[in-house]
C-alpha positions in Angstrom: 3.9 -14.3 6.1 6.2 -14.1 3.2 6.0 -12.4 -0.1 4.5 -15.4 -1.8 1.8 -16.1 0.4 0.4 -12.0 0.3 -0.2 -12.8 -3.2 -1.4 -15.4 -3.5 -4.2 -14.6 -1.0 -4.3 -11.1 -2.6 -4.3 -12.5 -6.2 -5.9 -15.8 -6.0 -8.0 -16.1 -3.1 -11.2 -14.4 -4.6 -12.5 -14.0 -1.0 -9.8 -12.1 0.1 -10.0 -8.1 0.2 -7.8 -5.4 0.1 -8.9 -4.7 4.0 -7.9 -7.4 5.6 -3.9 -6.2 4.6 -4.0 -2.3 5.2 -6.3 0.5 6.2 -6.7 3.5 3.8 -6.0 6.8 5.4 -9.3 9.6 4.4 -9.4 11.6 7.3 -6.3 12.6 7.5 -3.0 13.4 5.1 -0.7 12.1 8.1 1.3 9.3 7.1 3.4 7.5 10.2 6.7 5.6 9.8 6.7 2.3 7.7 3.3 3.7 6.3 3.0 3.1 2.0 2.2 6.4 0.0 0.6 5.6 -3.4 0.0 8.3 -6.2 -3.6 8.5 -7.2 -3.5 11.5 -9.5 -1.7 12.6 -12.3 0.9 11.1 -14.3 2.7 9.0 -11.3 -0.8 6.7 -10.4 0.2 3.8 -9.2 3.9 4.7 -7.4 4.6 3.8 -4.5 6.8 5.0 -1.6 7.3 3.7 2.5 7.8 6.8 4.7 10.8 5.6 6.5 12.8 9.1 7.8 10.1 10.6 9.9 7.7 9.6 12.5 4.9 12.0 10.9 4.8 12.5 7.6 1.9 15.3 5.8 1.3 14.7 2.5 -1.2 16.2 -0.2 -4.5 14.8 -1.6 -2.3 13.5 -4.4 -1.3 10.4 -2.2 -3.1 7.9 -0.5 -1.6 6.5 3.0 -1.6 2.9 3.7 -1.1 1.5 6.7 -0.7 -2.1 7.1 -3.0 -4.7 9.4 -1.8 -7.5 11.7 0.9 -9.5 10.3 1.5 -7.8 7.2 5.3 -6.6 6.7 5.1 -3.5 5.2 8.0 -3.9 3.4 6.5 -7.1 1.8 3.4 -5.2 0.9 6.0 -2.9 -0.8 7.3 -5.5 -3.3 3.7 -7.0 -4.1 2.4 -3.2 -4.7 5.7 -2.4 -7.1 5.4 -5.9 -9.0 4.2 -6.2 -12.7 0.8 -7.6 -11.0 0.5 -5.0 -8.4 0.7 -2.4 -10.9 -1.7 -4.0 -13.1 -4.5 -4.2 -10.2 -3.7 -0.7 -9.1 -4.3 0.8 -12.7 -7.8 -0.7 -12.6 
């Protein structure tokens, strides 16, 4: 799946949910390698990070871990999150 496709079923496809491309991390503020970290306090809401230099990562209550489903490249899930549009639809 390439970076055009995740949006437009993300973007466009009004049947499609945020589930179906990651899993939100509550229990626990353990993020693994190739997990996304978004801000969801304070002034940074809405940046983004991939832990990428340690297997286990703890973070604080300020960030949320994401972990991607299925096919879903992380990486690609990234880019769409730091886009104009992701930014947009994670400020709402």
């Amino acid at each position: 799946m390439n970076t055009k496709e995740v949006i437009d079923r993300v973007f466009r496809d009004p049947n499609t949910k945020a589930e179906d491309f990651f899993s939100l991390s509550l229990d626990s503020q353990i993020a693994n390698m190739q997990d996304l970290l978004l801000a969801v306090t304070g002034a940074t809401i809405g940046k983004i990070g991939i832990v990428e230099r340690y297997n286990e990562l703890a973070h604080s209550g300020d960030l949320l871990a994401l972990k991607t489903k299925g096919e879903i490249d992380p990486y690609y899930l990234l880019v769409l999150m730091e886009s104009p549009i992701g930014q947009s639809q994670s400020h709402r």
